[in-house]
N, C-alpha and C positions, 0 to 999 in steps of 0.2 A: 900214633896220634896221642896229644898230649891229653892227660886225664883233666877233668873237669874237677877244682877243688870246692868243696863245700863244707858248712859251716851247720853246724846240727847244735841248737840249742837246747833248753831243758825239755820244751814241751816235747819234740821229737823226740826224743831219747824217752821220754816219761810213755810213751804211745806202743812205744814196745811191749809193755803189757798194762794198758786200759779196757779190762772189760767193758767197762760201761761205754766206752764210743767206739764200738767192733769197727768200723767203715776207717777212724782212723786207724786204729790199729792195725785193719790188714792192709793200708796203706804204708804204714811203717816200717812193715814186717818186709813186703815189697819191697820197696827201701832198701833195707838191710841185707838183702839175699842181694841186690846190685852191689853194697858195699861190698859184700863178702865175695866176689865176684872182682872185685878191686878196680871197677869202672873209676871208682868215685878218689882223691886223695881228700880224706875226712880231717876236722878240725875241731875241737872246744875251747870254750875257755877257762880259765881258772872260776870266774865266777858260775858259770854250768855246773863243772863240779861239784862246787860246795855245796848249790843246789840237790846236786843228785843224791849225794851223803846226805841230806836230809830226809830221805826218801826214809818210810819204814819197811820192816821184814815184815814176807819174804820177797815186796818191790826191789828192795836192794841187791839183794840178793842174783835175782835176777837179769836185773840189767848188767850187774858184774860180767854174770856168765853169757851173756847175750853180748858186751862189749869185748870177751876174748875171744871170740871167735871172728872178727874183724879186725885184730891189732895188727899194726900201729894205729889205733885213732891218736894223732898228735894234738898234746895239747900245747896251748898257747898261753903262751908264762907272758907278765907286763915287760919283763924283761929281754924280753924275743928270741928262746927260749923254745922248746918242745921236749914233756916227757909224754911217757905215753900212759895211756887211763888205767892200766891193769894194777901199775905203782900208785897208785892212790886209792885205790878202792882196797 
């Protein structure tokens, strides 16, 4: 069966650790135990990223080590293009 691709923007990535909105976060968290699971072929974009690097410690931090335990997230360059999130963080 062919996997379902999607496309995870900042806020869901950001929900990985939101204390303050538990209901998403263990919605997120959900999420990502299917990624990690490899249901999912995952996607960002260059502008997510830059997003995410905006992030401060120890969010950053975090989501790094939360997004290598899922790689390949492919990212999507304007160029058409994929590296993957662990090379940029």
């Amino acid at each position: 069966m062919k996997k379902l691709k999607i496309y995870l923007d900042t806020s869901v990535i950001s929900h990985l650790h939101q204390d303050d909105v538990p209901e998403k976060m263990a919605d997120t968290l959900k999420l990502w135990d299917e990624i990690k699971q490899e249901k999912y072929d995952v996607y960002l974009s260059d502008t997510t990223l830059e997003e995410i690097r905006k992030c401060s410690q120890p969010k950053l931090d975090i989501l790094s080590k939360r997004s290598e335990a899922v790689e390949p997230l492919q990212i999507y360059r304007g160029t058409g293009t994929s590296i993957l999130f662990s090379q940029l963080c």
